[in-house]
C-alpha positions in Angstrom: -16.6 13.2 57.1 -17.1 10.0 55.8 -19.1 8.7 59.2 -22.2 11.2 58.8 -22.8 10.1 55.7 -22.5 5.9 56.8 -24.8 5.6 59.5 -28.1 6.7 58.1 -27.2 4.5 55.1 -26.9 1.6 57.3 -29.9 2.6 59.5 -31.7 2.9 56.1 -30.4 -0.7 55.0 -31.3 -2.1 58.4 -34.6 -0.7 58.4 -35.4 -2.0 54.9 -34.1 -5.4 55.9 -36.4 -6.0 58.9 -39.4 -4.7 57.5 -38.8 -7.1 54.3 -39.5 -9.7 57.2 -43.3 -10.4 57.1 -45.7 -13.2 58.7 -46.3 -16.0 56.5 -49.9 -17.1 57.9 -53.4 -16.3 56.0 -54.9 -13.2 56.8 -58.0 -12.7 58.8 -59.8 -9.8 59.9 -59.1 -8.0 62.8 -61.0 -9.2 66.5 -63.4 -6.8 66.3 -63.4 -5.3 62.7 -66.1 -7.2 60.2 -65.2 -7.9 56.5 -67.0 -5.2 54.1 -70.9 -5.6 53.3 -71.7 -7.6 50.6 -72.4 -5.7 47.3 -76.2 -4.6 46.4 -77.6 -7.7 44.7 -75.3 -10.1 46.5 -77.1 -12.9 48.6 -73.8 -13.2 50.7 -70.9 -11.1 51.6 -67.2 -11.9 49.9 -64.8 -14.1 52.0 -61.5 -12.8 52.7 -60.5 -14.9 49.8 -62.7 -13.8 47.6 -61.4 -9.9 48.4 -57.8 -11.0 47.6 -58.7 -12.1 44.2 -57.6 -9.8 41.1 -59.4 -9.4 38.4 -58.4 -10.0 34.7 -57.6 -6.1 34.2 -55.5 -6.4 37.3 -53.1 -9.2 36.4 -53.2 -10.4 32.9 -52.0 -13.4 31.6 -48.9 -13.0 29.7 -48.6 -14.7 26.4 -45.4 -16.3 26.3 -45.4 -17.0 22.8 -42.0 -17.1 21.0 -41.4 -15.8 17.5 -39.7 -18.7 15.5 -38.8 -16.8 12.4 -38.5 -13.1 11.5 -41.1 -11.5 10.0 -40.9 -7.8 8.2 -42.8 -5.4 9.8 -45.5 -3.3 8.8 -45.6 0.6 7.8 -45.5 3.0 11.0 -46.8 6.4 10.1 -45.9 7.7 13.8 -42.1 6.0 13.6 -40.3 9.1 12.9 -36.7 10.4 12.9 -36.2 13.0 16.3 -36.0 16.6 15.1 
């Protein structure tokens, strides 16, 4: 009973495994495919670099700031007990 329950687990695992094996090599449009137009306004259109870039909103920088003392905090109006 045991069995039927094993082998799509281990399928699963082994499927999961392989495809967490990718190609380490930069990325370049396919042979025939062309990268997107450039944007209205722009002279040229953006590299496949350019494309991979986030923006700000995308990944923001993290402030890594430690507190070195405790400090009280203020008033919540919202912070209430559950009913």
């Amino acid at each position: 009973m045991m069995r039927n329950g094993l082998l799509p687990a281990i399928g699963l695992g082994l499927t999961l495994a392989l495809s967490a094996c990718g190609s380490r090599q930069d990325l370049e449009p396919l042979a025939n495919a062309s990268l997107p137009v450039a944007p209205y306004g722009a002279p040229d259109p953006p590299t496949a670099e350019e494309l991979l870039e986030l923006d700000a909103l995308a990944a923001p920088e993290r402030s890594v700031e430690l507190r070195r003392r405790s400090e009280e905090r203020e008033d919540d109006p919202f912070d209430l007990p559950p009913e």
